[in-house]
TORZAVO-64579 format. One record per atom (N, C-alpha, C, CB): residue in one letter; x, y, z. Coordinates in steps of 0.001 Angstrom, whole numbers. Glycine has a CB too. Layout:
% residues N
(pt 'a',(X,Y,Z));
...
//
This chain:
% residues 131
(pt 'x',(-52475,-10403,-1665));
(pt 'x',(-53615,-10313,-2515));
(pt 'x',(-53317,-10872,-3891));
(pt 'x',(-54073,-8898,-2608));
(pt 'x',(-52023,-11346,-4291));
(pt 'x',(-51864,-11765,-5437));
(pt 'x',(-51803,-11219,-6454));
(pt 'x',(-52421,-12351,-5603));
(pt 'x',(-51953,-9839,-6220));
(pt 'x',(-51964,-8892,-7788));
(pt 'x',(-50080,-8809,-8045));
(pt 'x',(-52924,-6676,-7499));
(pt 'x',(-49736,-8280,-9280));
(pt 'x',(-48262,-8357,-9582));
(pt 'x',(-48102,-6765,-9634));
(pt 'x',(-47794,-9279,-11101));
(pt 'x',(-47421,-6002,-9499));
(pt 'x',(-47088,-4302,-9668));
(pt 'x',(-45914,-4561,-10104));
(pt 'x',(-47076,-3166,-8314));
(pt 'x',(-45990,-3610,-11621));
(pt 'x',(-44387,-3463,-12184));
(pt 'x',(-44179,-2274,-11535));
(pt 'x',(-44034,-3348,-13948));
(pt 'x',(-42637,-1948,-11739));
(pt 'x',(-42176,-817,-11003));
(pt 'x',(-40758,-1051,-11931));
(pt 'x',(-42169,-907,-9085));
(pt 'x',(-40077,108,-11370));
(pt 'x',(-38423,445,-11621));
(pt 'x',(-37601,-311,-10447));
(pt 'x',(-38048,2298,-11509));
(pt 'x',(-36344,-1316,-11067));
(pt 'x',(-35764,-1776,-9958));
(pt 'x',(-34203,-1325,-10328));
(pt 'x',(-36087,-3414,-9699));
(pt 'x',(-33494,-1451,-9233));
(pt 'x',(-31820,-1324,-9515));
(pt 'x',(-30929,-2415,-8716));
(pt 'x',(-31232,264,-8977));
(pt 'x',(-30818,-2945,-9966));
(pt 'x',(-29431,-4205,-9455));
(pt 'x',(-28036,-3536,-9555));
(pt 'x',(-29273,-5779,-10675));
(pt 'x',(-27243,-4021,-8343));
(pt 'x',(-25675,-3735,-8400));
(pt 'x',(-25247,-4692,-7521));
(pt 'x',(-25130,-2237,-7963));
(pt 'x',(-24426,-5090,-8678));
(pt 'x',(-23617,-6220,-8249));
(pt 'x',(-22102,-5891,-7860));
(pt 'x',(-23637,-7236,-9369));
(pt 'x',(-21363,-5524,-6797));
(pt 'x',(-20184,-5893,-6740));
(pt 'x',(-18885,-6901,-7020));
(pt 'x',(-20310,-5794,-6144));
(pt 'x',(-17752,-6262,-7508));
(pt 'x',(-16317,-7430,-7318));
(pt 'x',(-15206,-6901,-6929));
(pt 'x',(-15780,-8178,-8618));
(pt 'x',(-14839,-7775,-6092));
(pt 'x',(-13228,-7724,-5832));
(pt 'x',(-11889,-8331,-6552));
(pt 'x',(-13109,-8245,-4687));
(pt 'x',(-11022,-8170,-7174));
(pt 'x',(-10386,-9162,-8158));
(pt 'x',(-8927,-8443,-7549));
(pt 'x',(-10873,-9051,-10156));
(pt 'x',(-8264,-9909,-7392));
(pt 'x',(-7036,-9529,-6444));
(pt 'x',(-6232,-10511,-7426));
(pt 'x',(-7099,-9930,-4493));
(pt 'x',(-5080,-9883,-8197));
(pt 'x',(-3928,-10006,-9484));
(pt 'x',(-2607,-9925,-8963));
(pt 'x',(-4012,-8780,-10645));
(pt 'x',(-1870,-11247,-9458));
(pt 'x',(89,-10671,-8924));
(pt 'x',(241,-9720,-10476));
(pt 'x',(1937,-12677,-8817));
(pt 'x',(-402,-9838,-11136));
(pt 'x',(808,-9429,-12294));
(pt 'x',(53,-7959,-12643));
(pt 'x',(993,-10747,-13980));
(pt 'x',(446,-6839,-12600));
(pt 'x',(-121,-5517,-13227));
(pt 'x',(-280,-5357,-14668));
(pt 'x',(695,-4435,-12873));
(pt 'x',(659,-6015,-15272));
(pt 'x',(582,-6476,-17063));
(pt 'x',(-883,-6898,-16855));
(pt 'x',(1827,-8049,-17818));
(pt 'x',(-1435,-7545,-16865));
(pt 'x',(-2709,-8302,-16532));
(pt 'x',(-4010,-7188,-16773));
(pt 'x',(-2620,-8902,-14812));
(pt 'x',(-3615,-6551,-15887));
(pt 'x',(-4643,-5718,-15318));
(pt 'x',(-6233,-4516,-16558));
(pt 'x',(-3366,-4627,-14377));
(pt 'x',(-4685,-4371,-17358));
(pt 'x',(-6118,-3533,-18729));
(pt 'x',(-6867,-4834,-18920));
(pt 'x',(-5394,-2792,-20856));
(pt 'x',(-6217,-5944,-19205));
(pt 'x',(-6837,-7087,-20110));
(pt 'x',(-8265,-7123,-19052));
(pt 'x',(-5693,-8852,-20259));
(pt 'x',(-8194,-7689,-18128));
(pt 'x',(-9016,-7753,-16656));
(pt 'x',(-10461,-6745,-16476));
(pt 'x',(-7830,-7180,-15381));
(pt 'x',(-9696,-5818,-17191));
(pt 'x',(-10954,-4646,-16977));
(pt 'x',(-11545,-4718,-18151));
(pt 'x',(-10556,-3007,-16677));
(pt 'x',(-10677,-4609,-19736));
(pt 'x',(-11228,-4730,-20957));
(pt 'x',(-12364,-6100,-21052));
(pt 'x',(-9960,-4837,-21959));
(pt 'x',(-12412,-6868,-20296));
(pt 'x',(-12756,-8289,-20218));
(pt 'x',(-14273,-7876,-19703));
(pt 'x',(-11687,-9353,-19115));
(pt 'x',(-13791,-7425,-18210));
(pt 'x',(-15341,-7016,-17488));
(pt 'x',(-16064,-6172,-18055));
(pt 'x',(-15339,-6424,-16181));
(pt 'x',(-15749,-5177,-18561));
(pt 'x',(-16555,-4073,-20026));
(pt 'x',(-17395,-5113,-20999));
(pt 'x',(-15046,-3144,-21360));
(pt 'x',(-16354,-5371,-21917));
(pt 'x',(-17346,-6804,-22740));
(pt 'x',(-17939,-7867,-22103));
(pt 'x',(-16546,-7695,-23670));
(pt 'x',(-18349,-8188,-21154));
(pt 'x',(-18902,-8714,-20215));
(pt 'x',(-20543,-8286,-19919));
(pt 'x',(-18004,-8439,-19200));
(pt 'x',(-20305,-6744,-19916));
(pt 'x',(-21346,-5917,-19566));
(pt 'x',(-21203,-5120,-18569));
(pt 'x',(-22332,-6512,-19354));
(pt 'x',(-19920,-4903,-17723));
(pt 'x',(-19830,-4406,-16662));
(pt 'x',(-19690,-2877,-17277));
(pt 'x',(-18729,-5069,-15766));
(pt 'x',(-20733,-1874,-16529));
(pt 'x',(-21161,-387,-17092));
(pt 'x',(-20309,558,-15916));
(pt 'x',(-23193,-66,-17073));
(pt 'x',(-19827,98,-14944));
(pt 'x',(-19137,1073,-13779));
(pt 'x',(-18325,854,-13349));
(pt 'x',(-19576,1368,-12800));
(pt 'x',(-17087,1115,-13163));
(pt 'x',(-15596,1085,-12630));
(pt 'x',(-15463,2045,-11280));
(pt 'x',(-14499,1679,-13893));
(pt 'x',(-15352,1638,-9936));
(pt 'x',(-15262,2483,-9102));
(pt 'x',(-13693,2852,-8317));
(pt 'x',(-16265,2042,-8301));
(pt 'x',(-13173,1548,-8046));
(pt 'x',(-11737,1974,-8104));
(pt 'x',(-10770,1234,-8570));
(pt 'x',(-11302,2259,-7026));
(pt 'x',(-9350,1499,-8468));
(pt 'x',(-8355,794,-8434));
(pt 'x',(-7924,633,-7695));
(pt 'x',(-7721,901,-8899));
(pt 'x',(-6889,-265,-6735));
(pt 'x',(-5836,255,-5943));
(pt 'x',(-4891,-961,-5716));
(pt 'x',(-6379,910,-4583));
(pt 'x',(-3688,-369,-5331));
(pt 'x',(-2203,-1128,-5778));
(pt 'x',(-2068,-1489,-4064));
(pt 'x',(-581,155,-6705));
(pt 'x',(-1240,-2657,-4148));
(pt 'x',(-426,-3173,-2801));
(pt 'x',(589,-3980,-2938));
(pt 'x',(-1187,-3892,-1885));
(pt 'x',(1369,-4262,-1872));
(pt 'x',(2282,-4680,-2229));
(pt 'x',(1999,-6278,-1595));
(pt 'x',(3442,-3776,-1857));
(pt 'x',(2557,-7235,-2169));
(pt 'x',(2370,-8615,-1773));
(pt 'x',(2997,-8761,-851));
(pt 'x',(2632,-9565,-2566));
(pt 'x',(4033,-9258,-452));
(pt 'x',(5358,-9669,630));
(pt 'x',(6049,-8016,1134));
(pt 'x',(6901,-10843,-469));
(pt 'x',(5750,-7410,2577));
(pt 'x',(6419,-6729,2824));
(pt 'x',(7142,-7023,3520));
(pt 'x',(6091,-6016,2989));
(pt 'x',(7449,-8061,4035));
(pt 'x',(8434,-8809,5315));
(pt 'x',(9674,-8286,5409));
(pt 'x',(8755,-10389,5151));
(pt 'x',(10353,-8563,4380));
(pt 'x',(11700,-7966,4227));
(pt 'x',(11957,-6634,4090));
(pt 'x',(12255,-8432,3259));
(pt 'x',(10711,-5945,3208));
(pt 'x',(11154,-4567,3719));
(pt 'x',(11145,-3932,4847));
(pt 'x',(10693,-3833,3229));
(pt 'x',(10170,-4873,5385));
(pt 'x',(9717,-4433,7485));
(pt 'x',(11146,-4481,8114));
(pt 'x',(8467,-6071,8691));
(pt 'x',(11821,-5487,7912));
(pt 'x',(12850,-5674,8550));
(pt 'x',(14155,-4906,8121));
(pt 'x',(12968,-6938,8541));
(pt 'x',(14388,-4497,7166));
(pt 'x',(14978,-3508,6484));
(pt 'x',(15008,-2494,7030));
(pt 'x',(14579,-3296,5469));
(pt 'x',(13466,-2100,6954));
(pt 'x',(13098,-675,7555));
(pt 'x',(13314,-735,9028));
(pt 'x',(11529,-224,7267));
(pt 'x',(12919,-2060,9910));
(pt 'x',(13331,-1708,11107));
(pt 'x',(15109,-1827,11430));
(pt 'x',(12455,-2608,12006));
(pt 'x',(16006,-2087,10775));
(pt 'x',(17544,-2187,10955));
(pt 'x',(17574,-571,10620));
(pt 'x',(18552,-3420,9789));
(pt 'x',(17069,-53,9959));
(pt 'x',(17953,1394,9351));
(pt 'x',(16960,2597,10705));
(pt 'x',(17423,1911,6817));
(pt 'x',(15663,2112,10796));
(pt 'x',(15140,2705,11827));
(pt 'x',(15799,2770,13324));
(pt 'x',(14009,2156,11852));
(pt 'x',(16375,1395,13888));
(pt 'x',(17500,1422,15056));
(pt 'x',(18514,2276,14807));
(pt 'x',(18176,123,15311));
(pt 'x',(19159,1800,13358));
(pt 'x',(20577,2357,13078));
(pt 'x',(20872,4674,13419));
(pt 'x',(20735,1751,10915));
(pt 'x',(19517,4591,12898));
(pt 'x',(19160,6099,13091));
(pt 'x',(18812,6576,14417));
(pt 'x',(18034,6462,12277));
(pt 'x',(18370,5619,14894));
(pt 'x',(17751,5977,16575));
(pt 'x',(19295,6280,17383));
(pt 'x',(16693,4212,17525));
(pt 'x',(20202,5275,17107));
(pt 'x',(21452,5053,17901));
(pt 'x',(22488,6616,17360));
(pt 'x',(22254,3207,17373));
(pt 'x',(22453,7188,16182));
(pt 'x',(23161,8104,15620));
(pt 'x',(22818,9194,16322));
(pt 'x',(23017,8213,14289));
(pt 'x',(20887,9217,16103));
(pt 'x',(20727,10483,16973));
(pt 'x',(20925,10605,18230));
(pt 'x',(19663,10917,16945));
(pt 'x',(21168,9218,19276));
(pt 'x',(21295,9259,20386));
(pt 'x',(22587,9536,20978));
(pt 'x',(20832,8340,20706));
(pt 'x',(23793,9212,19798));
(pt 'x',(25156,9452,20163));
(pt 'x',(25371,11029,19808));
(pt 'x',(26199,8409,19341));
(pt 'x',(24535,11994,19377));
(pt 'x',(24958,12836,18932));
(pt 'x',(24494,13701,19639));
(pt 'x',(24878,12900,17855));
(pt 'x',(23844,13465,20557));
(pt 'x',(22765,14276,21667));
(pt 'x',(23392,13721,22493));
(pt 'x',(21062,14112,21799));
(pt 'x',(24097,13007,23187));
(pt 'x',(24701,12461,24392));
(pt 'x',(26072,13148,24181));
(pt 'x',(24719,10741,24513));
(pt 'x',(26571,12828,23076));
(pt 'x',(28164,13475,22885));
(pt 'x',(28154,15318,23199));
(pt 'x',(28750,13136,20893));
(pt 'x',(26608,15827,22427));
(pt 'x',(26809,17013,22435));
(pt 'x',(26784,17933,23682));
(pt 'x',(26080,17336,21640));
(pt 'x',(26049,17122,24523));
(pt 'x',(25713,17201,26144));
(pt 'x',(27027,16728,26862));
(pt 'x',(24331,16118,26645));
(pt 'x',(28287,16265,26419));
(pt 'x',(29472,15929,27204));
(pt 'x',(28926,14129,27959));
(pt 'x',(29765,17483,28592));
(pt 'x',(27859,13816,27448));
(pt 'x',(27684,11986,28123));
(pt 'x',(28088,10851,26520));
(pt 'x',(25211,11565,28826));
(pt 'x',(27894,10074,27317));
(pt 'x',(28296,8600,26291));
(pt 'x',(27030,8217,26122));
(pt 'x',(29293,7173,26978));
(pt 'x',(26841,7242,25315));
(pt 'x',(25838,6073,25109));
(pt 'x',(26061,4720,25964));
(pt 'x',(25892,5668,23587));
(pt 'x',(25692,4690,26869));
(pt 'x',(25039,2884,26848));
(pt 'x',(25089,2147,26631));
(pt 'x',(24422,2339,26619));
(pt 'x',(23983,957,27241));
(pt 'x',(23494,-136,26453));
(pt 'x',(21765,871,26535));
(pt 'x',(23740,-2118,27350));
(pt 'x',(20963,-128,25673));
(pt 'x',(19831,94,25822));
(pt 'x',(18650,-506,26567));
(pt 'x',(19678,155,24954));
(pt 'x',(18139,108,26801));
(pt 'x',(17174,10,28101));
(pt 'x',(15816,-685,27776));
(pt 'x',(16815,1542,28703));
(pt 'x',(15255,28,26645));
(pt 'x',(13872,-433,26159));
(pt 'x',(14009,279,24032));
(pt 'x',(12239,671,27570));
(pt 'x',(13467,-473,23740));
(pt 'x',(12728,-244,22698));
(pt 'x',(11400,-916,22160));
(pt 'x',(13506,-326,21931));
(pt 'x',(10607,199,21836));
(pt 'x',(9044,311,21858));
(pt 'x',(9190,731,19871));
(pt 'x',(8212,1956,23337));
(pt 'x',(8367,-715,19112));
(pt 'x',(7890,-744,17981));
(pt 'x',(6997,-221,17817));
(pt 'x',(7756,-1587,17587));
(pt 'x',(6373,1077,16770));
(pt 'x',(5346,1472,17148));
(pt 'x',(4860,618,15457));
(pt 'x',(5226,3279,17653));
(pt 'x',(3432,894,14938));
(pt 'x',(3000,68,13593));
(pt 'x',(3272,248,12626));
(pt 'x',(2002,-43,13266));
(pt 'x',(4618,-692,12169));
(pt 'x',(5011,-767,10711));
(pt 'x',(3543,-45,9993));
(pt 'x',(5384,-2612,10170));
(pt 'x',(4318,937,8673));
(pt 'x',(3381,1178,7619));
(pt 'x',(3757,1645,6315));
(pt 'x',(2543,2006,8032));
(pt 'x',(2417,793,5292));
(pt 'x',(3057,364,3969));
(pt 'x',(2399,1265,3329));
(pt 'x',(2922,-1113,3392));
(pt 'x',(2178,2262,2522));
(pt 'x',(1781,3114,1922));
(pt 'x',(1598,2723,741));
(pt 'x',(2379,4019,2039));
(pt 'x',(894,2477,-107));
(pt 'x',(1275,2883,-2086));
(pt 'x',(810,3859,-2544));
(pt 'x',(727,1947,-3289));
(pt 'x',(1204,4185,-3065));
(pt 'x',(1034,6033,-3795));
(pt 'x',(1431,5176,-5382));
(pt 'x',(2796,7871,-3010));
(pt 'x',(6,5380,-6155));
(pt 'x',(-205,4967,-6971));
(pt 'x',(-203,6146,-8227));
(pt 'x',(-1190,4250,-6609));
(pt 'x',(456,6263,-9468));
(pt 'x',(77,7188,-10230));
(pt 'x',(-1292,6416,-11500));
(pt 'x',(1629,7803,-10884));
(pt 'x',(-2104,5901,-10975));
(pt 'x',(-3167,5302,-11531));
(pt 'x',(-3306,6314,-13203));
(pt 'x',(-4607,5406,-10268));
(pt 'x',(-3189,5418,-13661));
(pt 'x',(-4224,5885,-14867));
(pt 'x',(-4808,5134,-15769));
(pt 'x',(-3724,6690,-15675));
(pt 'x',(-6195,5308,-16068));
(pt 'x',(-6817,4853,-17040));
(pt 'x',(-7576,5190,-18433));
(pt 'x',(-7320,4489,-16516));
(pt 'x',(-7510,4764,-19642));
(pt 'x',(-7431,5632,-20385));
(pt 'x',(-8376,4086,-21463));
(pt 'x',(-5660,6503,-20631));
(pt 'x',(-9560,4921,-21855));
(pt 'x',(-10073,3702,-22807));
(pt 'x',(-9452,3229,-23840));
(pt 'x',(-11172,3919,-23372));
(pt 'x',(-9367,1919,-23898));
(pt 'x',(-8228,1308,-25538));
(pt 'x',(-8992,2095,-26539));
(pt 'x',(-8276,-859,-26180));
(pt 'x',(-8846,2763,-27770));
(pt 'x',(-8888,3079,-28648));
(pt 'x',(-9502,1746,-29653));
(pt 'x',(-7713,3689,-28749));
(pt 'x',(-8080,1255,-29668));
(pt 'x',(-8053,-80,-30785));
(pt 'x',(-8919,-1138,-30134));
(pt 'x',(-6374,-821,-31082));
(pt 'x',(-9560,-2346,-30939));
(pt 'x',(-10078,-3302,-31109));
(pt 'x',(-9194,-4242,-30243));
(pt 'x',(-10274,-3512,-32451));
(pt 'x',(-8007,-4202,-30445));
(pt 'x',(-6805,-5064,-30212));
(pt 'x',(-6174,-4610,-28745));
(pt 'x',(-5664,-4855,-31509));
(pt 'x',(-6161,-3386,-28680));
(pt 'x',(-5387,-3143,-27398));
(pt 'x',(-6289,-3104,-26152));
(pt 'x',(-4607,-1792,-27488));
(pt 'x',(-5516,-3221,-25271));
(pt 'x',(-6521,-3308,-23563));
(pt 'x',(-5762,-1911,-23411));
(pt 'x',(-6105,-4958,-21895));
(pt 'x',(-6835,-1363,-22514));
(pt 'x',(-6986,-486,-21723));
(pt 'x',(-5577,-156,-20818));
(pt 'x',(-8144,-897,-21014));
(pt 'x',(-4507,690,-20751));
(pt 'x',(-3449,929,-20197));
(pt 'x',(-3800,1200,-18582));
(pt 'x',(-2796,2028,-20972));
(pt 'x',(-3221,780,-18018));
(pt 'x',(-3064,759,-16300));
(pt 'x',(-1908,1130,-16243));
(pt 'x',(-3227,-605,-15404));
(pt 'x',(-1516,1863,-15273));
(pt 'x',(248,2266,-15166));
(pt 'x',(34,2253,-13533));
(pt 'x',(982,4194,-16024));
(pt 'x',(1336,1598,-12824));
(pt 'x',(887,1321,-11431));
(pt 'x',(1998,2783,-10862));
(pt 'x',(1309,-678,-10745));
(pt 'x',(2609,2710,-9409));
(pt 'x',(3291,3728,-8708));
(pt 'x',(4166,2639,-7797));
(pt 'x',(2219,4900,-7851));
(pt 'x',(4210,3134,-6159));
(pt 'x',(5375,2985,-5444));
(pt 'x',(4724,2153,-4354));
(pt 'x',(6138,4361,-5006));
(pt 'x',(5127,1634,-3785));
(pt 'x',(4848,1284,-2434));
(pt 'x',(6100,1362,-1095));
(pt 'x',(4347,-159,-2632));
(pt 'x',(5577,2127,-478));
(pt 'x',(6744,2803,534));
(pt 'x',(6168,2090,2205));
(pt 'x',(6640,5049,463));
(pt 'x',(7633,1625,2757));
(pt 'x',(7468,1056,4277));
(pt 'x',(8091,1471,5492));
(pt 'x',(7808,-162,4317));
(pt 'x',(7310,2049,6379));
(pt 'x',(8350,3079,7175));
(pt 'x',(7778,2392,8348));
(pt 'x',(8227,5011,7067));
(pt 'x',(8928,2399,9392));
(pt 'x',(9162,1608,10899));
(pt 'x',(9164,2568,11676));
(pt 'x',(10495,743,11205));
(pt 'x',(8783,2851,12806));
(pt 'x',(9026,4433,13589));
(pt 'x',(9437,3269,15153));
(pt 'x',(6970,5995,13732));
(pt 'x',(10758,3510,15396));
(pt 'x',(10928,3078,16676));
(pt 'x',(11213,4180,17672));
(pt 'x',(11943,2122,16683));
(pt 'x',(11263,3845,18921));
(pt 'x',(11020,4461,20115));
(pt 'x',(12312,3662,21159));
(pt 'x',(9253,4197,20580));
(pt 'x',(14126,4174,21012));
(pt 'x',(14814,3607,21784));
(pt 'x',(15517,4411,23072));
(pt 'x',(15614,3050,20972));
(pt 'x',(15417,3472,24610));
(pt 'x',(15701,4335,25277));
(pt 'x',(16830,3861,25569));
(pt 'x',(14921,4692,26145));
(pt 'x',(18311,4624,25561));
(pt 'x',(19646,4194,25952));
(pt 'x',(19766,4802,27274));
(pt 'x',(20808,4621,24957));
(pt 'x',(21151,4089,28160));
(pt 'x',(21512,4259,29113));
(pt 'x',(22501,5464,28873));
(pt 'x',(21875,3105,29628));
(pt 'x',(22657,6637,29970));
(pt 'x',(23547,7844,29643));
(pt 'x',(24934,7266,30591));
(pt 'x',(22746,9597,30220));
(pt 'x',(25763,7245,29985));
(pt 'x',(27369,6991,31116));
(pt 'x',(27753,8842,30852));
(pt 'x',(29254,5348,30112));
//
């Protein structure tokens, strides 16, 4: 019919912003504030390259599998083996973040971010032969 009706509307715009450097990070947010951005919903930390810790974690994860297996075979009067099977179950990377944010005060300073840990644990599953 061509008539126009004002009304109340609500825009929200989302972003994702993915940073190597955590130094970075107040500036990043202080930026999107003066920008106009009115809502902050989260933070959250990860780790870039876990490769090496995967593999890390899976050497010390065997190394432990084989200790407990000699120590339960010895304690039972048997030996260890070779091994039969081992079953990887899904590497996992955790970060446990102590987030905090705290508005800059000063003109000059950005907004403090303080990051936390990122932890990688391997859970294997090895079956040895009993002599």
């Amino acid at each position: 019919n061509g008539r126009t009706i004002l009304g109340q509307y609500v825009v929200s715009n989302s972003i994702n912003i993915l940073i190597s450097s955590i130094e970075k990070t107040g500036q990043i947010i202080d930026g999107a504030v003066k920008a106009g951005a009115n809502q902050f919903d989260s933070l959250s930390f990860s780790a870039g390259e876990t490769s090496e810790a995967e593999k890390q974690a899976r050497i010390l994860a065997l190394r432990d599998a084989e200790q407990k297996a000699i120590t339960l075979a010895s304690t039972s009067g048997c030996s260890v083996g070779k091994i039969i099977s081992i079953k990887e179950r899904q590497a996992i990377t955790e970060s446990i973040s102590n987030t905090v944010l705290y508005a800059a005060k000063k003109e000059n300073s950005s907004t403090p971010v303080s990051g936390g840990k990122t932890s990688v644990s391997v859970n294997v599953e090895v079956v040895y032969e009993i002599q």
